[in-house]
VEXVOLUM-658557 format. One record per residue (C-alpha): residue number from 1; residue in three letters; x, z, y. Coordinates in pm, whole numbers, padded with zeros to 5 digits. Each point is the difference from the previous one (the first is absolute). Layout:
// residues N
[site NUM, 'ala', [X, Z, Y]];
...
This chain:
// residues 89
[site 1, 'unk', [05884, 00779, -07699]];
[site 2, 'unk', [00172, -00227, 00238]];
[site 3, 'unk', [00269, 00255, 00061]];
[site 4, 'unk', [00082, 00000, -00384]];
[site 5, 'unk', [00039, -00366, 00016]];
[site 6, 'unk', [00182, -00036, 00302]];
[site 7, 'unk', [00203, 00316, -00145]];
[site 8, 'unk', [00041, -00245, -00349]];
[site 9, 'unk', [00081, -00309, 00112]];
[site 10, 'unk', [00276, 00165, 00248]];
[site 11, 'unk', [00176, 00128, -00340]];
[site 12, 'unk', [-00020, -00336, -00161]];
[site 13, 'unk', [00167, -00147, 00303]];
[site 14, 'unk', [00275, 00244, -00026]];
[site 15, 'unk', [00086, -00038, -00399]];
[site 16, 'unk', [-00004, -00362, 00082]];
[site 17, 'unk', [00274, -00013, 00326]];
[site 18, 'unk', [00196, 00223, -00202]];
[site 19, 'unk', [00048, -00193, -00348]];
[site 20, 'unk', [00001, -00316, 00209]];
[site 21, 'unk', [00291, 00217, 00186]];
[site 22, 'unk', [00153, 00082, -00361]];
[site 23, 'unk', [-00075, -00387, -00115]];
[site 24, 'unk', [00104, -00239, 00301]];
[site 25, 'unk', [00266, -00231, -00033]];
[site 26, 'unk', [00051, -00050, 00374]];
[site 27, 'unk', [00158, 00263, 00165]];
[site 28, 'unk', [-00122, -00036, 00327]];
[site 29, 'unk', [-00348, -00038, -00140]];
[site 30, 'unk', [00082, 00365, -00183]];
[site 31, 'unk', [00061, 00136, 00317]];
[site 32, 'unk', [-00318, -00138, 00175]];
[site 33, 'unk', [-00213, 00103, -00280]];
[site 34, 'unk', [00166, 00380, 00034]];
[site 35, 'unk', [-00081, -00015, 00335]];
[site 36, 'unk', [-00359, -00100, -00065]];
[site 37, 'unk', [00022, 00312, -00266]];
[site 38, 'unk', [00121, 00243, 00250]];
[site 39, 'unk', [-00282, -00087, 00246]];
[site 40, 'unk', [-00280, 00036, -00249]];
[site 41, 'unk', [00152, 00316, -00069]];
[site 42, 'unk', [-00034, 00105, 00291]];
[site 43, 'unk', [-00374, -00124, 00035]];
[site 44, 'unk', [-00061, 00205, -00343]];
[site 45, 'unk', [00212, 00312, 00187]];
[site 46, 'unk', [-00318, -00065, 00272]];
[site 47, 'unk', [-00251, 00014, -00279]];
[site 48, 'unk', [00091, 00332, -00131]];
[site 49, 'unk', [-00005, 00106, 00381]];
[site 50, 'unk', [00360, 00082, 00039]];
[site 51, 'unk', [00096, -00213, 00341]];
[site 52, 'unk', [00326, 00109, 00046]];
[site 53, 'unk', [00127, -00005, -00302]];
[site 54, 'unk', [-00153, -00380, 00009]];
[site 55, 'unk', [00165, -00069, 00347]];
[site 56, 'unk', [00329, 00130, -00170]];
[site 57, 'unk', [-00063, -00262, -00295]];
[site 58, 'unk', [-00099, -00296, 00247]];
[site 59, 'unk', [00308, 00074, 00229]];
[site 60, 'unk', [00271, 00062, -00274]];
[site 61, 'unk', [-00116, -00111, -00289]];
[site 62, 'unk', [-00103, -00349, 00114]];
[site 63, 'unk', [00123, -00068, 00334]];
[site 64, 'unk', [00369, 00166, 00009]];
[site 65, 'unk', [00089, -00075, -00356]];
[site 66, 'unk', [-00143, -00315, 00012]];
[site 67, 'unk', [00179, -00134, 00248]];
[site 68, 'unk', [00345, 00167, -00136]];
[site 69, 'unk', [-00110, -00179, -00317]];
[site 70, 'unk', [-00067, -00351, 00170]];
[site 71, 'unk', [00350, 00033, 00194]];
[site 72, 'unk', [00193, 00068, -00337]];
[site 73, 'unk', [-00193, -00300, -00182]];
[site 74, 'unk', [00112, -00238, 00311]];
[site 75, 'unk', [00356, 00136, -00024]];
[site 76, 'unk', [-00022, -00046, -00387]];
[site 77, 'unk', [-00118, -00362, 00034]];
[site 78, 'unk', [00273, -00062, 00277]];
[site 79, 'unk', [00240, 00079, -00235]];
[site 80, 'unk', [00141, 00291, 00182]];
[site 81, 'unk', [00160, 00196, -00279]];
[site 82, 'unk', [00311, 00149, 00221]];
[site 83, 'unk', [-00013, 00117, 00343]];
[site 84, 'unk', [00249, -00232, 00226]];
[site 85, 'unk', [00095, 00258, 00243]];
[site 86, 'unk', [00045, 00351, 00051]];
[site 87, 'unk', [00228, 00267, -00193]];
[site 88, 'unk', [00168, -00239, -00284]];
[site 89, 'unk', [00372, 00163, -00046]];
């Protein structure tokens, strides 16, 4: 019975990061909230007893595109719209 609810609540959690994901106004607060998405995916990966395809989710999912997310909402916010170096001809 407790493994239903646990099971239950876990999907509620998810429907709510991700049309709080869909909803947010903030884009760094999107980002946080898909990170907090990709990690419960992961825990409901661990659920259904597939642990690598849960360490796949936790390491990609949330931590690698996470931060790539974070970095392009700190470049957006600093303005950074063309690159001041490099191959410009």
């Amino acid at each position: 019975m407790t493994a239903w609810l646990l099971d239950g609540l876990l999907a509620g959690m998810l429907v709510v990061t991700a049309v709080s994901v869909l909803v947010s106004q903030s884009l760094f607060r999107a980002v946080v909230m898909f990170i907090a998405f990709g990690m419960l995916m992961a825990l409901a990966w661990m659920r259904l007893q597939a642990p690598d395809i849960a360490l796949a989710e936790a390491a990609i999912g949330a931590g690698l595109t996470g931060v790539l997310l974070l970095d392009a909402v700190a470049h957006f916010r600093r303005g950074g719209g063309t690159d001041s170096g490099g191959d410009q001809g």
